[in-house]
C-alpha positions as CSV (number, residue, x, y, z in Angstrom):
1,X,-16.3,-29.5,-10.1
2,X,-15.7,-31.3,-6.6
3,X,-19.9,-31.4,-6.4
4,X,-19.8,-33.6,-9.7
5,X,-16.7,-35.9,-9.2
6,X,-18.7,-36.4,-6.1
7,X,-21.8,-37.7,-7.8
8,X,-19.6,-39.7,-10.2
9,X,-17.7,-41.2,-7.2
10,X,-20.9,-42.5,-6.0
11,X,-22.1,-44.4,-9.0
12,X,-18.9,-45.9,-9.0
13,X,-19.3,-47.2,-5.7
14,X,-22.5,-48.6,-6.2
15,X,-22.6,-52.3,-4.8
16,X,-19.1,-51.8,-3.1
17,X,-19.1,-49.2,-0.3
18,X,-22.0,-50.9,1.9
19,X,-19.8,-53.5,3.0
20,X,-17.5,-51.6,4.6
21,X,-20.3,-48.7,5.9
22,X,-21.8,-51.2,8.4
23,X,-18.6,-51.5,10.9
24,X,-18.8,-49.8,13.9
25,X,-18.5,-46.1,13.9
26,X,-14.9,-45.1,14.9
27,X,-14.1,-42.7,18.0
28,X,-14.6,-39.3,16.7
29,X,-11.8,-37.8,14.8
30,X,-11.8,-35.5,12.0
31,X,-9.2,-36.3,9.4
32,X,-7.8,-34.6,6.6
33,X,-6.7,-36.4,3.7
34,X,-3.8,-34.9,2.1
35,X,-3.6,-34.9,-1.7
36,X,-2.8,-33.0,-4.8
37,X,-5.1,-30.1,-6.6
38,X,-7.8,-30.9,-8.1
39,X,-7.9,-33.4,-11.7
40,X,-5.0,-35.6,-10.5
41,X,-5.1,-39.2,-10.0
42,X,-4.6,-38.6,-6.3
43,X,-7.1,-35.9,-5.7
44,X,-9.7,-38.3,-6.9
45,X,-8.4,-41.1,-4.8
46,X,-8.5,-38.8,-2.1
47,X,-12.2,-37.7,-2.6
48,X,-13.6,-41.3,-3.6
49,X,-11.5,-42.3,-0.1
50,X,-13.7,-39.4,1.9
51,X,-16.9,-40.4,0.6
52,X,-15.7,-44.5,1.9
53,X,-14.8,-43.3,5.3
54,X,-17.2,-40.3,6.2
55,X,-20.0,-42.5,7.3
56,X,-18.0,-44.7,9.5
57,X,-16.4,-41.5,11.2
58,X,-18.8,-39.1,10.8
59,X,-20.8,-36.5,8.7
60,X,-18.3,-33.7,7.9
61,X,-15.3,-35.4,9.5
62,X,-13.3,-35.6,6.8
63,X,-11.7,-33.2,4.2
64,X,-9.6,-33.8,1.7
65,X,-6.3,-30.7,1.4
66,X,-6.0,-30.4,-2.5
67,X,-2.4,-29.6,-2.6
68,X,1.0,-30.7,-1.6
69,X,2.4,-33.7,-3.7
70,X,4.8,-36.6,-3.4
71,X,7.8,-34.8,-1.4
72,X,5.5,-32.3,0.6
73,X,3.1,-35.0,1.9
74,X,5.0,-36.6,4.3
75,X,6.1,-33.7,5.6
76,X,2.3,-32.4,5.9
77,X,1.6,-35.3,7.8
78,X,5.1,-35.1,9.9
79,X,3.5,-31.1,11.2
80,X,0.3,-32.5,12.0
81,X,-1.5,-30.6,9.0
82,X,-3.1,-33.8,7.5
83,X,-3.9,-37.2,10.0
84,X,-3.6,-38.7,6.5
85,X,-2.1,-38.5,3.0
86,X,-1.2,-40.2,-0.1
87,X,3.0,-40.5,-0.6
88,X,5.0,-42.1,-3.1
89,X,6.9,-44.8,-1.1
90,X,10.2,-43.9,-2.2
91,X,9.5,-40.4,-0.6
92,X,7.7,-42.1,3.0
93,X,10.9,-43.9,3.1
94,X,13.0,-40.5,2.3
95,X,11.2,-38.3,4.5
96,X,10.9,-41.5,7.8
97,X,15.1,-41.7,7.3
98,X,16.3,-38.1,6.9
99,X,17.4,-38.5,3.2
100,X,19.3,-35.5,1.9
101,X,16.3,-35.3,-0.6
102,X,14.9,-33.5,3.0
103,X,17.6,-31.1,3.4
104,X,18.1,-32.1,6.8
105,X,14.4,-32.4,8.2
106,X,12.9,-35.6,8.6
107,X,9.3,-37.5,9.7
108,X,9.8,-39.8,12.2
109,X,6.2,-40.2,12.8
110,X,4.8,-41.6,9.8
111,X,3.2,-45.1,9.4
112,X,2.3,-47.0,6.8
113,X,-1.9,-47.8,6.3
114,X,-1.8,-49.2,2.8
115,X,0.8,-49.6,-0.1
116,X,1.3,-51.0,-3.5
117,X,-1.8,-48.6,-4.2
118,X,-0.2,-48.3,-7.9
119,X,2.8,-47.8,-9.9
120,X,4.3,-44.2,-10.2
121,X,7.3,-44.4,-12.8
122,X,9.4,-41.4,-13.3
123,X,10.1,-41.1,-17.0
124,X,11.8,-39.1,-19.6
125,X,10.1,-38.1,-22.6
126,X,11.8,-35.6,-25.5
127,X,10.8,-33.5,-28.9
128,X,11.6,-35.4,-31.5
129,X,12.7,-33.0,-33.1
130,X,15.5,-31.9,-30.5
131,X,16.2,-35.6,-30.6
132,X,17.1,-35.3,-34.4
133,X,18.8,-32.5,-34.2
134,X,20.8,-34.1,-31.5
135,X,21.0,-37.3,-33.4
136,X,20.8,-39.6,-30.1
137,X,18.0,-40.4,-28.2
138,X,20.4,-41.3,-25.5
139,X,20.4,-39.3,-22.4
140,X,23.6,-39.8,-21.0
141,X,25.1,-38.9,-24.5
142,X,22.5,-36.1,-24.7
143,X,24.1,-34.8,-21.1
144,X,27.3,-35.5,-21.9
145,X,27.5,-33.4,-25.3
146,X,27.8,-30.0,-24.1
147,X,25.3,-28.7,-26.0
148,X,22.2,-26.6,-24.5
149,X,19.2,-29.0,-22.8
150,X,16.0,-27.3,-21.5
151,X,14.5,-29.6,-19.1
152,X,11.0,-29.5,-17.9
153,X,9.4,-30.6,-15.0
154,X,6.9,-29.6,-11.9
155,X,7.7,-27.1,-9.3
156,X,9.2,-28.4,-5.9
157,X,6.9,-30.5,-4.1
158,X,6.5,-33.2,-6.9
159,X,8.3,-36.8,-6.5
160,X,9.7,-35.7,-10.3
161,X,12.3,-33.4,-9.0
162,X,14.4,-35.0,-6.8
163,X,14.7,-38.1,-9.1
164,X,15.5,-35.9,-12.1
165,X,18.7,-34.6,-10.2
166,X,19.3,-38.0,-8.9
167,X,19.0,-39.0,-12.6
168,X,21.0,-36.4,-13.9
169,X,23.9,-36.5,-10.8
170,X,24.1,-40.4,-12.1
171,X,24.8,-39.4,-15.6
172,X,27.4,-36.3,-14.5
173,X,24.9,-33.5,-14.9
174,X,22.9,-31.6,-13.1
175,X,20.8,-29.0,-12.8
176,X,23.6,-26.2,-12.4
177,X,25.6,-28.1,-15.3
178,X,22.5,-27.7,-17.5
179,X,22.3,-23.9,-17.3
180,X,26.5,-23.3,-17.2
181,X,26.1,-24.8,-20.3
182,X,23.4,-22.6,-21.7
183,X,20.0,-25.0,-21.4
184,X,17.9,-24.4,-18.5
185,X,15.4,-26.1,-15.7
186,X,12.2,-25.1,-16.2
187,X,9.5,-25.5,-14.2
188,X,5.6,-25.1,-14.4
189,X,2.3,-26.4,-13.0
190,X,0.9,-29.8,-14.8
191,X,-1.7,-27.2,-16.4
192,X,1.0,-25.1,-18.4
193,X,3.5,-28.3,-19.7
194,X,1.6,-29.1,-22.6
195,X,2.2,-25.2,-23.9
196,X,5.8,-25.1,-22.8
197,X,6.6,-27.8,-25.2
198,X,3.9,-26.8,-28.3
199,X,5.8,-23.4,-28.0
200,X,9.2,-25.3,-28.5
201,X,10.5,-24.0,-24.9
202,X,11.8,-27.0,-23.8
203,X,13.1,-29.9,-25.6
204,X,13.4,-32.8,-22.3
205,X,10.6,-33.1,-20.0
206,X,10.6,-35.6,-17.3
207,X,7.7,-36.6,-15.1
208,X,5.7,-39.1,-13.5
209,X,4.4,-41.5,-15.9
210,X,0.8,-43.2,-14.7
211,X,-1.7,-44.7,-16.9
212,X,-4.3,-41.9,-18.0
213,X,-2.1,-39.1,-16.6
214,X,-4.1,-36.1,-18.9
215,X,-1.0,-33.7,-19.0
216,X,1.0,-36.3,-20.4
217,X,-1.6,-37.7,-22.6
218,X,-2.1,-33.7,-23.8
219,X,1.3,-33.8,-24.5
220,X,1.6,-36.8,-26.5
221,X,-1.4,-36.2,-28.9
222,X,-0.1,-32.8,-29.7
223,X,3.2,-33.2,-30.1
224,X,5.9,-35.2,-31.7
225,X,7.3,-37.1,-28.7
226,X,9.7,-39.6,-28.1
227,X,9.9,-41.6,-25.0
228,X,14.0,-42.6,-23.4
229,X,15.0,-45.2,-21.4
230,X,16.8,-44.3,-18.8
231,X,20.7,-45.4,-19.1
232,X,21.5,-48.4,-16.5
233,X,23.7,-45.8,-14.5
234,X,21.0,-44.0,-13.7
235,X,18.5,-47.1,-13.3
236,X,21.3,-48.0,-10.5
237,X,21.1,-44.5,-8.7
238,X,17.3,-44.6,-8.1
239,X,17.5,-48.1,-6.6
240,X,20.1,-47.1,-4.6
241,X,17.5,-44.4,-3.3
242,X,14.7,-46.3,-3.0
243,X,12.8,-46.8,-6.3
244,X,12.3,-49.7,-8.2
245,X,13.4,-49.9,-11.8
246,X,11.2,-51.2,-14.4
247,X,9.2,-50.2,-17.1
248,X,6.2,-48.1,-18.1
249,X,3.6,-48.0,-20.6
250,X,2.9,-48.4,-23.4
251,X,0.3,-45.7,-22.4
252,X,0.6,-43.1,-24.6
253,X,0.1,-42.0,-28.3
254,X,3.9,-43.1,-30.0
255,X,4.6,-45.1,-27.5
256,X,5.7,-48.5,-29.1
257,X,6.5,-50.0,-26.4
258,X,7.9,-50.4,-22.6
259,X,10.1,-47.9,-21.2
260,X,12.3,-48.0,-18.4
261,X,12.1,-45.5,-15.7
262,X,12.1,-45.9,-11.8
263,X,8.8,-46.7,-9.9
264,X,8.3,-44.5,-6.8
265,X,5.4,-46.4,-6.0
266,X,2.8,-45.2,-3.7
267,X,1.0,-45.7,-0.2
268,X,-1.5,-44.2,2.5
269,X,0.5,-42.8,5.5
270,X,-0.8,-41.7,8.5
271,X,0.8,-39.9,11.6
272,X,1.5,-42.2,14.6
273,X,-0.9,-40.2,16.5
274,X,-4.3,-41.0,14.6
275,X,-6.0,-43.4,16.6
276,X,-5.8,-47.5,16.8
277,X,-9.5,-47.8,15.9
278,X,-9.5,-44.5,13.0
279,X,-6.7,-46.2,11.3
280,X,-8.1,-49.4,11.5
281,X,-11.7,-48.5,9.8
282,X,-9.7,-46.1,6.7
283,X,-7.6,-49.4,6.2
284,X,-10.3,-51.7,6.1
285,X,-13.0,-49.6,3.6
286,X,-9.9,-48.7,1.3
287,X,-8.8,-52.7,1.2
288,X,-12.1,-53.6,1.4
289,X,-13.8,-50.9,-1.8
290,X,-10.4,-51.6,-4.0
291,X,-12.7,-51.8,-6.5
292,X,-14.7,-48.8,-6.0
293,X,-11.0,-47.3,-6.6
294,X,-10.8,-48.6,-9.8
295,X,-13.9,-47.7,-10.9
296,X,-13.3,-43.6,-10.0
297,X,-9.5,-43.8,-11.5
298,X,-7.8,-46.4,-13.9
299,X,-4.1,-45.4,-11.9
300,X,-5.6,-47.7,-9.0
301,X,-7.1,-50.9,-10.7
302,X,-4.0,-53.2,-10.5
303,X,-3.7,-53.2,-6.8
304,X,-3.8,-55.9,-5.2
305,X,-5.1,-55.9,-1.6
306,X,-3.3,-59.0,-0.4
307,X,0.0,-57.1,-0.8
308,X,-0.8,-53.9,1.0
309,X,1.4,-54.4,4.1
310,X,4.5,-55.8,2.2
311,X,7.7,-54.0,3.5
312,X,8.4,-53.4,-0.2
313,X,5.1,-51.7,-0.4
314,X,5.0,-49.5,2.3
315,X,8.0,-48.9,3.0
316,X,8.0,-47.6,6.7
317,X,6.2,-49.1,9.6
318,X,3.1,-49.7,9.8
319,X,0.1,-47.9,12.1
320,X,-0.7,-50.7,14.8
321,X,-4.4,-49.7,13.7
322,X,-3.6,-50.6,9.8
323,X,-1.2,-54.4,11.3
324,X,-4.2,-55.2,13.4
325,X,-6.8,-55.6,10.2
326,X,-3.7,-57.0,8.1
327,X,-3.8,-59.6,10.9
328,X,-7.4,-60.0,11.4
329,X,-7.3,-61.1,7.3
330,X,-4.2,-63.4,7.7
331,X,-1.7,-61.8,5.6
332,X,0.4,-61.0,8.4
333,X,1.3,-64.3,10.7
């Protein structure tokens, strides 16, 4: 599979990538690229990103870890276990600060290379036939009845988590209220959701919502779904944690039209210990092949390049490596 997506990668890049290939080799540093497993939007961004920046570091200096996730990555960075990594910026900001979200660690040495890579809404989709049976599609009220709720969502490790129990703590639930009352949390890899809710074995599932996302897009075209807005007391909670609220989609078969959810957003950390000249070259062949990343994944064609360093993009500091090239274009003063 990773020998294929390879060769796609590089017809995509065709009449991008030389542009940035011709700088000047960077000091020699391997770096490893933290992502997710392989088939997600990030794991491709990760492996389009290695076949950018190989050249200018090096054959066979850099690999890209296919696992870890939105809450894990900063972390993997934090230990030293990746130089670099893709993080939702709600989570860089989370993990830089100490946020309870963290359970008492922290990652004071992450810096920002590039954000506003794309949107990353966490939304709440639902059977349409619990929804009936309910006869609300409101969450709170949903919450609020007393009656059983199986919720499903990712194992620890995805952004999707955390928010949920934000979202349901907002809306006087949570995840210990939802089983005393005789629903349940359940929890599977992307590759098993789709099942869980053919089966009928949950009847809420909540995740992050990206254009293309294939679980969510297996979900929609084989079952009945409905897609919730989130109430405003919970829209209230996640900006007071970091996430924007807005709306998502239409992306998805019976959806009519935009939702509202939270956007995590997303951005390219680094630890404070990869070198001035490293970080400088990954920021300038990702800002410089933006198109390159559309072309491999349609979660990355809105970005916009100018906006890359913006505190609401990144989140936490930025690498000195990353503010020099953001300086060298003019978009910082």
């Amino acid at each position: 599979m990773l020998k294929n997506l390879k060769i796609n990668i590089r017809m995509a890049m065709i009449g991008f990538a030389t542009l940035a290939l011709t700088a000047t080799v960077a000091p020699a540093q391997d770096v490893r690229i933290g992502a997710m497993r392989e088939g997600t939007s990030w794991y491709v961004f990760a492996a389009t990103l290695e076949q950018l920046i190989e050249p200018i570091l090096g054959d066979n200096s850099v690999e890209v870890v296919a696992r870890g996730g939105g809450v894990a990555n900063p972390m993997v960075v934090q230990a030293g276990r990746a130089e670099i990594a893709l993080s939702n910026t709600a989570t860089a900001v989370w993990a830089f600060t100490g946020h309870p979200a963290y359970e008492g660690a922290s990652a004071p040495d992450i810096r920002a290379l590039v954000g506003g890579l794309n949107s990353v809404y966490v939304g709440v989709m639902a059977r349409q036939s619990f929804l009936d049976e309910m006869g609300t599609n409101d969450l709170g009220e949903i919450l609020a009845s007393g009656e059983p709720v199986r919720i499903l969502m990712k194992p620890a490790g995805s952004s999707a988590v955390p928010t949920a129990e934000m979202i349901l703590e907002a809306l006087g639930s949570s995840f210990e209220a939802v089983r005393e009352n005789g629903g349940d949390i359940v929890q599977v890899g992307a590759p098993q959701i789709p099942a869980v809710i053919r089966d009928g074995s949950a009847d809420i599932y909540i995740d992050t919502m990206i254009p293309g996302h294939p679980t969510i897009t297996e979900v929609a075209l084989t079952n009945d779904m409905a897609y919730l807005d989130l109430p405003q007391a919970a829209l209230d909670a996640l900006a007071e944690n970091g996430l924007t609220p807005g709306t998502w989609g239409p992306w998805f078969e019976g959806q009519d039209g935009p939702t509202s959810g939270g956007n995590l957003g997303t951005v390219l950390i680094a630890n404070a210990s990869l070198n001035d000249e490293t970080a400088y070259q990954i920021t300038r062949a990702l800002i410089e092949n933006a198109a390159a990343m559309g072309e491999a994944h349609a979660a990355w064609r809105r970005f916009n390049p100018e906006n890359a360093w913006q505190p609401e993009n990144v989140g936490i500091p930025l690498h000195p490596g990353a503010e020099r090239y953001y300086r060298e274009r003019g978009w910082i003063e």
